[in-house]
N, C-alpha and C positions, 0 to 999 in steps of 0.2 A: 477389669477384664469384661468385656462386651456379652459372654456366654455366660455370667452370674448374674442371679436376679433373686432378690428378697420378697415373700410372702409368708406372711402371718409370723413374722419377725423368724421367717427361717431362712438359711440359705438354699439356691436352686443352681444346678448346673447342668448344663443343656436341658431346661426342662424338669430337671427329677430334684427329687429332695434330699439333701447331701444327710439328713436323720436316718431315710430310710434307705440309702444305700449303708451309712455306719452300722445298722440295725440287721442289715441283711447280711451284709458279710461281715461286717468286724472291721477293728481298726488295728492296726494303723492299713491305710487302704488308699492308693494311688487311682484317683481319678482323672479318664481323659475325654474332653468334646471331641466326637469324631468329627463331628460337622466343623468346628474349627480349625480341626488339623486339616481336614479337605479344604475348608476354605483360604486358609494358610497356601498350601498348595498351588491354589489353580491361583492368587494371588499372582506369587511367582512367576510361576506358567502364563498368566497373561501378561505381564513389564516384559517379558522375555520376545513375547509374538507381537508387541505392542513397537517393543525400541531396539528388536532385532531381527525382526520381521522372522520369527523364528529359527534362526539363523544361530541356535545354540541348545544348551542343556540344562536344565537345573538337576539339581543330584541332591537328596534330601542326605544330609551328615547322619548316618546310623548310628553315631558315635552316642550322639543325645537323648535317643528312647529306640532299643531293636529290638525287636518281636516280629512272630509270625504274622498280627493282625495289623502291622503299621509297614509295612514290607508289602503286603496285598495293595493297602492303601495309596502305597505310591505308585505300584502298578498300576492301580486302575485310574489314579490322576495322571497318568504316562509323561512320568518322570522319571528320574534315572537316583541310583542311590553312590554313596560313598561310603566305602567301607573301611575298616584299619587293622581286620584280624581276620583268621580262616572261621574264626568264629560267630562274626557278622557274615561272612561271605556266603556260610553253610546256612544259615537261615534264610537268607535273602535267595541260595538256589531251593532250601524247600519250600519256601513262598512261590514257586516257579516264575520267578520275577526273570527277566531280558538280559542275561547278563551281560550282552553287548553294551547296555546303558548301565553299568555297574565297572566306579573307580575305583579302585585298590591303592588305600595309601598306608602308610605305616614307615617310619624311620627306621625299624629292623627287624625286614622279614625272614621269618625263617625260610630254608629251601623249600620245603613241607610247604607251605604257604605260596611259595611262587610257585611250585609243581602244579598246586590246587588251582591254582587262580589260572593258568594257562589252559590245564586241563578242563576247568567249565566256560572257558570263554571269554574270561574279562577282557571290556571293552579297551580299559588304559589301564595301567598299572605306574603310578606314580613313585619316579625312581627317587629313591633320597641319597643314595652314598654312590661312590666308585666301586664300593663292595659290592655291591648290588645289584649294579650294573653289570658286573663282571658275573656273579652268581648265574645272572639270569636270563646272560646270553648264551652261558653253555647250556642250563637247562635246555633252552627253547633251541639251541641247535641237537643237542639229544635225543628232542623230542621232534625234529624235522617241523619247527616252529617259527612262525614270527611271533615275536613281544612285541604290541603297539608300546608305546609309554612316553608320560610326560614326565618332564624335571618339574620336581620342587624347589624353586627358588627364596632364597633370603633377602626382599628387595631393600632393606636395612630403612624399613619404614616405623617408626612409633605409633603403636596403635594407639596410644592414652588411656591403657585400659592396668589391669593386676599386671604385676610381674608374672605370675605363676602361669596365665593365659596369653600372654605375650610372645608370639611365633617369628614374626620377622625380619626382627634383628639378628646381628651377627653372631652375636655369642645366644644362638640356638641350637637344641640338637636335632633337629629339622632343615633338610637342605642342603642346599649350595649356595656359598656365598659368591654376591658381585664384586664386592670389593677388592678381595684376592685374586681374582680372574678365575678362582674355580669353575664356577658356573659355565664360565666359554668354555673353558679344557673339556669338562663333561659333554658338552654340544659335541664337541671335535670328537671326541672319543668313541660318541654312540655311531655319530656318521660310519668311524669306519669299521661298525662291528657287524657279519651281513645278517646277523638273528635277529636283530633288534630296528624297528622302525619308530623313529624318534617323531611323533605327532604335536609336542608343544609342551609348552612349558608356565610352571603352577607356581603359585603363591597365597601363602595363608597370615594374616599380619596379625592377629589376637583372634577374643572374643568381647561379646557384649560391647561390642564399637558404638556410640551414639552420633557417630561423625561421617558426614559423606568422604568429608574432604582424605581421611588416608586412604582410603578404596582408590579414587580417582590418581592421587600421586603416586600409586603402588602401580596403578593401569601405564602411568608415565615411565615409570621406571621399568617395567616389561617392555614396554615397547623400544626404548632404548636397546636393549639387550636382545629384541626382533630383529630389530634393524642391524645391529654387528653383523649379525649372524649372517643377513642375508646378503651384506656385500664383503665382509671376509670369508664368510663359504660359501658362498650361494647356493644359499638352502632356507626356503621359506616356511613360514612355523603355521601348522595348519590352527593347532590350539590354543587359546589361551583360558586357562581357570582362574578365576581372580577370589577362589577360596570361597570364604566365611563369616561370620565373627558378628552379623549384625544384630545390635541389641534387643533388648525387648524392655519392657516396663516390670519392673518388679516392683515400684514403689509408685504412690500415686506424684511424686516430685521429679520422677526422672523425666529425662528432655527425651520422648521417644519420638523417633524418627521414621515414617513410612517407607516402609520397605521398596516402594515404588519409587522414591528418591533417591534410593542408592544405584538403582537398574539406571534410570535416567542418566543420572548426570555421569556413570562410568559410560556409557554408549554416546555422553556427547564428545567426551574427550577420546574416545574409541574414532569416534568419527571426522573428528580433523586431525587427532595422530596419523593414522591412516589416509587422510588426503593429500594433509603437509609432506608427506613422506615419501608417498607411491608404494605402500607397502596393502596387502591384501587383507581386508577384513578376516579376522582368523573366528574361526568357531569360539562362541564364547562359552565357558561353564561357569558355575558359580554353586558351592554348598553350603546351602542355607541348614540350620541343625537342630540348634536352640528357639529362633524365631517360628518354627513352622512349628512345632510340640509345646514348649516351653507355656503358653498363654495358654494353651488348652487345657492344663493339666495345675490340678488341686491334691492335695493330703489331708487325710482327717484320722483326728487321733481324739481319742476317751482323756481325759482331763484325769487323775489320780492324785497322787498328794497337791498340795500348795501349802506351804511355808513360806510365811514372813518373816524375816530379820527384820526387827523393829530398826528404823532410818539407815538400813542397809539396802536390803533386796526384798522382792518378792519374788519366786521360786515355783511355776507353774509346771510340774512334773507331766507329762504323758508319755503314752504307752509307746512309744517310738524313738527317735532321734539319729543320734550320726548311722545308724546302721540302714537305716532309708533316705537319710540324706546329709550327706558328709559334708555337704557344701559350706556352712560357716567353719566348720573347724579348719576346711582347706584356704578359705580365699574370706572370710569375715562377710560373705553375703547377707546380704538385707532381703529381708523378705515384709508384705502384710500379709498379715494374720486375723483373725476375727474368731467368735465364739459363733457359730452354725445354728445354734438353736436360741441363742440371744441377737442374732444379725442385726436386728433393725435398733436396738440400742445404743448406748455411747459409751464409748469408751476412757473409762475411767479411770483406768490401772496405768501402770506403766512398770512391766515384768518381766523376767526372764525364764524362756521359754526351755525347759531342761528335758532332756531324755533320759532313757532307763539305763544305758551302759554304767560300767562302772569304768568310770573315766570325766574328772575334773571339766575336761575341753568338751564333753559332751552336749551341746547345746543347738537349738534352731536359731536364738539369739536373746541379744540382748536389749531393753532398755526399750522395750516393744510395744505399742499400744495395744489396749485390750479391753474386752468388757469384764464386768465384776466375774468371775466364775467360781467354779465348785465342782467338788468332787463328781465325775463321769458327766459332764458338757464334754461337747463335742467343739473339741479345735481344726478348723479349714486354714491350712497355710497355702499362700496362693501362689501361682504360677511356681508350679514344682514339678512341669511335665518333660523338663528335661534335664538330665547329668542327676537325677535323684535314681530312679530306678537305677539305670545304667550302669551307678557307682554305688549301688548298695552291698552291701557286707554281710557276712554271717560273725561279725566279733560278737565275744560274748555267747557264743551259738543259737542267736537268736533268727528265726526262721525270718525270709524274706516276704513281704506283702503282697498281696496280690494285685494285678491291673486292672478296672474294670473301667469302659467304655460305654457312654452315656450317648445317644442317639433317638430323635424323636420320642423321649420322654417313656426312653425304655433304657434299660440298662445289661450288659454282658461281660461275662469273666473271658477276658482275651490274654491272659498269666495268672494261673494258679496260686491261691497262697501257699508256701512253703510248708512243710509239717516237720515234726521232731525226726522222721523216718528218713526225709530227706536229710538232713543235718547229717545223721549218721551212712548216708548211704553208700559211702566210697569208704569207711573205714573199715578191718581190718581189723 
């Protein structure tokens, strides 16, 4: 990660000393580069004005880190967000972010939800079912409305990635399938409903993708299904979203891929589909989630017991685990790890990294390099800035961490830590 740097064998992130952030607020404590997640950003935002001649959208996945202060952020990088719940959606309007640049997706919205969403403006509302379509053209006739909205399509592409992150194949609960002819019936059906104006149609194929190549076959397979469209109904697709999913480094072995090559080579196959064809350059979007947070963002936790099982295990407890970040227990994610206040050291151990719940599966992982450590060092696991907060828990009733936000070698609490007060505050 390009935003960490070691001095006087400590770790540093953007600048600041990941000691004296532990020290100032406490652990376990999710830290994030704002300058990286900006620079993540206009990344994007430039392959976009670069090999689209701006000629589309990026939409930052909310799904991966939402808050007030990363909701501003992509405002004022003048990008668009995607959202999955009325609960992202209510942030991102009191961020007062553009909601006409705000996608609405989710497999089953509630009415409450598509009320909301029409009600403050969203720009597209990404249909996934016939139910839903139906829901949410009476709405918007009720309410003397048009619903823009794209399909979510199942281009029955293998990402090569987890099963459990794996969006578009057929047996998903996401979308509309090609294969059955759904997906065209759904076309047919929005045309002739007069609430609803049908803008283009979405595809999401995994996450953590390290490969151009299913992005670009997914763009193939859209365009196939552009093309039906526009000479059995003739009806031209203004949109096309080609989703998500693209990797990042979590290990210093993985094959990480510049995000600028995925923009590329989808816009060259974008651009002879579209010549070979006669069919019209559609608006492109694309929500990038993980890649734009994900690098930016560190965990630090206080080191407490360590037991060894003589030629078993070694057992490196901290103050944290699946309840800030559930991710190896969901999907066996790898992560590096380091000691913060031993950084420039070697690592000696090889350990398994355990949390305080009470629960066996409880763990950051396993079988993990590490330097020698002890009671209260400080553990930095890295790149944890996205799907950790997001998916954090009160099991066990243990309060949620706080976020704080590191910027020219100053630092900011942009999410409170949780207290005992909160824990109990809805009960009864």
């Amino acid at each position: 990660m390009n935003n960490l740097t070691l001095k006087n064998n400590t770790l540093y992130i953007g600048g600041v000393s990941t000691l004296d952030l532990a020290y100032t607020y406490g652990t376990p404590l999710y830290v994030m580069d704002e300058d990286l997640i900006r620079e993540n950003m206009r990344a994007f935002k430039k392959s976009f004005d670069n090999y689209y001649s701006g000629n589309g959208l990026v939409c930052y996945a909310s799904k991966a880190f939402c808050c007030l202060a990363v909701c501003r952020i992509a405002k004022e990088e003048g990008i668009g967000l995607d959202v999955v719940s009325a609960g992202e959606l209510y942030t991102a309007v009191k961020a007062d972010f553009d909601t006409s640049k705000i996608l609405f997706h989710g497999n089953n919205k509630t009415l409450s939800e598509l009320e909301y969403a029409l009600e403050v403006g969203v720009g597209r509302i990404a249909v996934d079912n016939l139910s839903e379509l139906e829901k949410l053209n009476a709405i918007a006739k009720n309410k003397n409305m048009i619903a823009n909205i794209i399909f979510r399509i199942k281009p029955g592409i293998d990402a090569h990635t987890h099963d459990f992150v794996k969006t578009g194949q057929i047996d998903s609960k996401f979308g509309f399938a090609l294969e059955t002819g759904e997906a065209f019936e759904a076309v047919k059906r929005a045309l002739e409903y007069e609430n609803i104006k049908l803008l283009g149609l979405h595809c999401h194929i995994g996450s953590q993708i390290m490969d151009t190549e299913p992005f670009t076959h997914a763009a193939e397979v859209m365009f196939s299904l552009i093309e039906k469209i526009k000479i059995e109904l003739d009806y031209e697709i203004d949109d096309l979203n080609l989703g998500g999913g693209f990797g990042i480094k979590y290990l210093e072995t993985d094959d990480f891929i510049q995000y600028d090559d995925y923009i590329r080579d989808c816009s060259k196959i974008i651009a002879k589909i579209t010549a070979e064809k006669g069919l019209k350059t559609p608006f492109i979007l694309i929500e990038p989630g993980r890649s734009i947070v994900g690098p930016a963002g560190i965990t630090l936790y206080t080191v407490g017991a360590v037991k060894n099982i003589p030629n078993i295990r070694k057992y490196v407890s901290i103050d944290g685990g699946m309840t800030d970040n559930p991710r190896y227990a969901l999907y066996q994610s790898k992560y590096e790890i380091l000691c913060a206040n031993k950084a420039s050291e070697p690592k000696t151990d090889i350990i398994a990294l355990a949390g305080k719940c009470c629960e066996s599966g409880d763990l950051i992982g396993m079988d993990l390099s590490l330097q020698k450590v002890a009671e209260n060092d400080i553990i930095a696991v890295l790149a944890t800035g996205a799907y950790n907060y997001s998916m954090s828990s009160n099991y066990n009733r243990i309060p949620k961490p706080p976020v704080v936000f590191v910027k020219d070698g100053k630092s900011r609490v942009v999410v409170k830590r949780e207290t005992f007060e909160d824990i109990i505050r809805n009960d009864n």
